[in-house]
Each structure stands twice: as C-alpha cells, then as structure tokens.
C-alpha atoms as a printed R data frame, in Angstrom:
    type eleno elety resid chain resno       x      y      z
1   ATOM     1    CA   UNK     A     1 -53.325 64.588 20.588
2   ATOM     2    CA   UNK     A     2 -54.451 61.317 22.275
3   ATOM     3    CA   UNK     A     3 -51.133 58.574 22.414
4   ATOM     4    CA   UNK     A     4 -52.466 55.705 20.497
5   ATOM     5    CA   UNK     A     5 -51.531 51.720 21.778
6   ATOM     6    CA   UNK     A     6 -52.706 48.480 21.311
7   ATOM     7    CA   UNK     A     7 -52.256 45.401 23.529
8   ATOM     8    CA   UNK     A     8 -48.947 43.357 23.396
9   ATOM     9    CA   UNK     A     9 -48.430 39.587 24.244
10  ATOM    10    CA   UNK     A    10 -46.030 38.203 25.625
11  ATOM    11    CA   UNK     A    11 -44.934 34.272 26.927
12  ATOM    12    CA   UNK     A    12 -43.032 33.992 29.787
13  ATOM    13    CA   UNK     A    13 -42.588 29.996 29.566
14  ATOM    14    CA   UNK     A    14 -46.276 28.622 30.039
15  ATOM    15    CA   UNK     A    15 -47.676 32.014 31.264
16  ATOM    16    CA   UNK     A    16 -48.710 35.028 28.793
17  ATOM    17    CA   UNK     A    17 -48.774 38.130 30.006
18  ATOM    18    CA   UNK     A    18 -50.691 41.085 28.448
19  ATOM    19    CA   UNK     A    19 -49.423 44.672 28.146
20  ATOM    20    CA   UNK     A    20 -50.136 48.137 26.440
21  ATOM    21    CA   UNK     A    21 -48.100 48.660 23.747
22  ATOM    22    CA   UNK     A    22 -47.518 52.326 22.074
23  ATOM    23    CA   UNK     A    23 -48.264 51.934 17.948
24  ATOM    24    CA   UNK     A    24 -45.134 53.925 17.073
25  ATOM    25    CA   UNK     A    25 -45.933 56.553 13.791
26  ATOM    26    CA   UNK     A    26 -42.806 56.685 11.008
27  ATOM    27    CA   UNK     A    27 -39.739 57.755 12.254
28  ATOM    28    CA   UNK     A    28 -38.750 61.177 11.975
29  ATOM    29    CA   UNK     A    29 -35.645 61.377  9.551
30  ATOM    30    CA   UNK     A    30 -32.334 63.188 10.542
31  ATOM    31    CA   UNK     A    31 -33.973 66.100  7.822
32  ATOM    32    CA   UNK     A    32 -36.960 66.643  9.094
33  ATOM    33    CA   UNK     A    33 -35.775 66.826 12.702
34  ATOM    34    CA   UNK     A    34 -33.066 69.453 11.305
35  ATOM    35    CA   UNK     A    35 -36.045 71.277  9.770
36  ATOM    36    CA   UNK     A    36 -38.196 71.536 12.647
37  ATOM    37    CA   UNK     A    37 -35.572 72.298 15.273
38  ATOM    38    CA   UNK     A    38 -34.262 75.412 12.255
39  ATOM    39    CA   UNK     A    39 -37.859 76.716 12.091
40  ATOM    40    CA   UNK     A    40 -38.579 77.003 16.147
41  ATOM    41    CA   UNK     A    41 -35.029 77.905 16.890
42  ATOM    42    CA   UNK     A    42 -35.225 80.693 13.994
43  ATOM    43    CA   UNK     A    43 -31.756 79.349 12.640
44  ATOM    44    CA   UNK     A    44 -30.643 78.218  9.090
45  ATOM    45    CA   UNK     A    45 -29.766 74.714  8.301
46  ATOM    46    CA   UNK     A    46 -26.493 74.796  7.706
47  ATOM    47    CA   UNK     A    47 -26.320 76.105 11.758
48  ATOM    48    CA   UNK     A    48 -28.434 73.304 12.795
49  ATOM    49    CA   UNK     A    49 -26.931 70.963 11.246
50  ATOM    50    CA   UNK     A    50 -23.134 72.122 12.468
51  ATOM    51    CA   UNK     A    51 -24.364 72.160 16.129
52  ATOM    52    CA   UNK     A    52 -26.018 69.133 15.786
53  ATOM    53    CA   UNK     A    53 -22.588 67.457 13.948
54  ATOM    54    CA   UNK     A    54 -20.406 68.894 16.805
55  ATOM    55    CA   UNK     A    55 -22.962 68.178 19.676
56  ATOM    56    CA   UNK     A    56 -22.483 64.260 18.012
57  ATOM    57    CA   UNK     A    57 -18.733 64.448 18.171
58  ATOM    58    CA   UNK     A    58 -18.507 65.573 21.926
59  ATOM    59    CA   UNK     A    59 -20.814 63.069 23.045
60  ATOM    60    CA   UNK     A    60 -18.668 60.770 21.216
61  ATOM    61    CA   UNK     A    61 -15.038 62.062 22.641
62  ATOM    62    CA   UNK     A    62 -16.710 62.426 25.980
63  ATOM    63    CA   UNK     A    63 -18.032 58.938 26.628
64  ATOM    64    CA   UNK     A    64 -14.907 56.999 25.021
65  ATOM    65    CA   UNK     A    65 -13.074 59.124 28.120
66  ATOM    66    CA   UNK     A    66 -15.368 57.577 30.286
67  ATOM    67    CA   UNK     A    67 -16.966 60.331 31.154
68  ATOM    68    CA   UNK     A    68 -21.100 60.431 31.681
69  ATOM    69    CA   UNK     A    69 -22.344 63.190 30.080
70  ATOM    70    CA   UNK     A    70 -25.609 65.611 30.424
71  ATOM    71    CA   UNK     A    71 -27.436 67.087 28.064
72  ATOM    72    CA   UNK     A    72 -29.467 69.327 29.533
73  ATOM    73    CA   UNK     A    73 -33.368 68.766 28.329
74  ATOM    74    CA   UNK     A    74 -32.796 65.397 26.937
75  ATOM    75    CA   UNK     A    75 -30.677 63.163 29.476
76  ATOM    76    CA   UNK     A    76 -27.874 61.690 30.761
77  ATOM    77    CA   UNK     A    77 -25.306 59.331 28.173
78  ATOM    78    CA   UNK     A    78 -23.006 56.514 29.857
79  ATOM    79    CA   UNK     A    79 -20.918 54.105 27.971
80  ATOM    80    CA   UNK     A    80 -21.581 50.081 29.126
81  ATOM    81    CA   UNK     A    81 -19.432 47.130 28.252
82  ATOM    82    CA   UNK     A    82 -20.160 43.835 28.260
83  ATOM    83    CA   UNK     A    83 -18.385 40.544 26.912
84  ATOM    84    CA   UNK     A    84 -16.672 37.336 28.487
85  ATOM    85    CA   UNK     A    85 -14.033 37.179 31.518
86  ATOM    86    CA   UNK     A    86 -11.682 34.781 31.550
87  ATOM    87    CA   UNK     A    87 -10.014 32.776 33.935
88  ATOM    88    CA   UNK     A    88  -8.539 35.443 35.433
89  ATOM    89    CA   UNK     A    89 -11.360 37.876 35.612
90  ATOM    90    CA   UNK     A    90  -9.796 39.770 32.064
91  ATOM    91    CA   UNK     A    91 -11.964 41.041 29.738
92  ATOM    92    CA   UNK     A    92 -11.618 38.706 26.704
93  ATOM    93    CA   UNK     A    93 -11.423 41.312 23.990
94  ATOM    94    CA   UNK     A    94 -13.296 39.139 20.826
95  ATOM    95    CA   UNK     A    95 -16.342 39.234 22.543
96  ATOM    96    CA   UNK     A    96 -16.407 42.942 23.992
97  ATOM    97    CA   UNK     A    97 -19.285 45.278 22.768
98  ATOM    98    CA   UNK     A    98 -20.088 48.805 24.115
99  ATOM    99    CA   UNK     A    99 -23.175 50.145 24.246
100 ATOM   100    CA   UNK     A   100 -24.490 53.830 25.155
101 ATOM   101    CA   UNK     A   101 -27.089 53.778 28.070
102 ATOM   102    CA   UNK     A   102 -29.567 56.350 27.684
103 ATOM   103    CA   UNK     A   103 -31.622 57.749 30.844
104 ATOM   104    CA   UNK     A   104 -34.248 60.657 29.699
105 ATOM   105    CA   UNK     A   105 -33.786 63.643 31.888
106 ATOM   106    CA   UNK     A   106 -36.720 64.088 34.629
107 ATOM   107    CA   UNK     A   107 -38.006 67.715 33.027
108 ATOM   108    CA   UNK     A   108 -38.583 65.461 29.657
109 ATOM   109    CA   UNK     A   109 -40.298 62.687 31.258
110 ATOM   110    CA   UNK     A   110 -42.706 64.949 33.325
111 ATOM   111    CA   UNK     A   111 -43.339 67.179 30.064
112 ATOM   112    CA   UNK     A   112 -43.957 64.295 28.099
113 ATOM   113    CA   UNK     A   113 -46.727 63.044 31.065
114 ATOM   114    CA   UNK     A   114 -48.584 66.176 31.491
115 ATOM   115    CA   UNK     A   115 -51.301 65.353 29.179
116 ATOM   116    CA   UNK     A   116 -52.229 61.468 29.472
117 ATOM   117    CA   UNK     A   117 -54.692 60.960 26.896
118 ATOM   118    CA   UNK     A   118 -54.496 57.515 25.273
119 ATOM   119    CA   UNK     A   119 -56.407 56.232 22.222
120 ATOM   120    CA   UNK     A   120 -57.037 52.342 21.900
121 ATOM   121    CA   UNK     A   121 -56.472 50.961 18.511
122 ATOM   122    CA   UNK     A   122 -56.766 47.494 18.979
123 ATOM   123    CA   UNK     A   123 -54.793 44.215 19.156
C-alpha cells in the first residue's frame, strides 16, 4: 500500500519553503486498536484491554520517578519540563508543564521504511 502525501507550505518570514506532507487517514480509536491487537495476538478483550490499562499505569508511575522507560518494539518514553526560572535559577511552579518525549525504537522505524512507495495526491 503506497503512503499517500501532498505538498505543505510553509513561511519562514519572507521565504516559503515547500515540503511533503503525509495526508493522515482517520485515527484509529482506542477499540479498534484493542480489536486488532485481540485478533493477531489470539487473546480476548477483556486481556487486551487489562494489559493495555496496566502497561498505561507503569509508564505513568515510571516516568513521574524519573525514570526513562523502554518499550520494547515501540520506543523509548522520557518525561520533559519546561516553564520560567526565576531570579534565582528556581523553577517558578505556575508556569511548569511536563510533557512525555517520545523517540520510536530503531526496529520500528526500519520496519516502517522497508517498503517506500509513495502516492501523490496533490496540494
């Protein structure tokens, strides 16, 4: 199945810049994803669902104790933080956010580039 894009614009002050752009299908919802991975993994949905659940809450617990975490086949997780520093180089706490960094592991990317075949759709 051919990867269909279309050509993005983009301004960079007087200069615009041209670029493929991947013309992204609906997203998948939580239950069909749940479906799919039950039908190739031969499970019911109730287990799916429970691993998935649990495989949520570790990720969670793991990365608020600063810990980066694997998951082997689909990447690496790190918490970021960014906000203000004050005058004394302090986090000022009303403007902190975290964020979860997501880096796709290497098997996924090359699997995922084995078979470039790209379809132009147009602007």
């Amino acid at each position: 199945m051919a990867i269909k894009y279309k050509i993005g614009r983009a301004k960079f002050g007087a200069e615009e810049k041209t670029y493929p752009k991947i013309v992204l299908g609906e997203t998948v919802t939580d239950e069909q994803f749940r479906e799919q991975v039950a039908r190739r993994a031969a499970r019911g949905m109730a287990d799916v669902m429970a691993v998935l659940t649990a495989q949520r809450e570790v990720l969670l617990e793991q990365l608020l104790d600063e810990h980066a975490v694997h998951v082997p086949g689909v990447g690496y997780f790190t918490l970021a933080i960014k906000g203000d520093l004050d005058e004394g180089e302090r986090l000022v706490i009303e403007s902190a956010r975290t964020k979860v960094n997501y880096r796709a592991e290497r098997d996924l990317m090359d699997d995922v580039n084995v078979d470039k075949r790209f379809e132009f759709v147009g602007e």
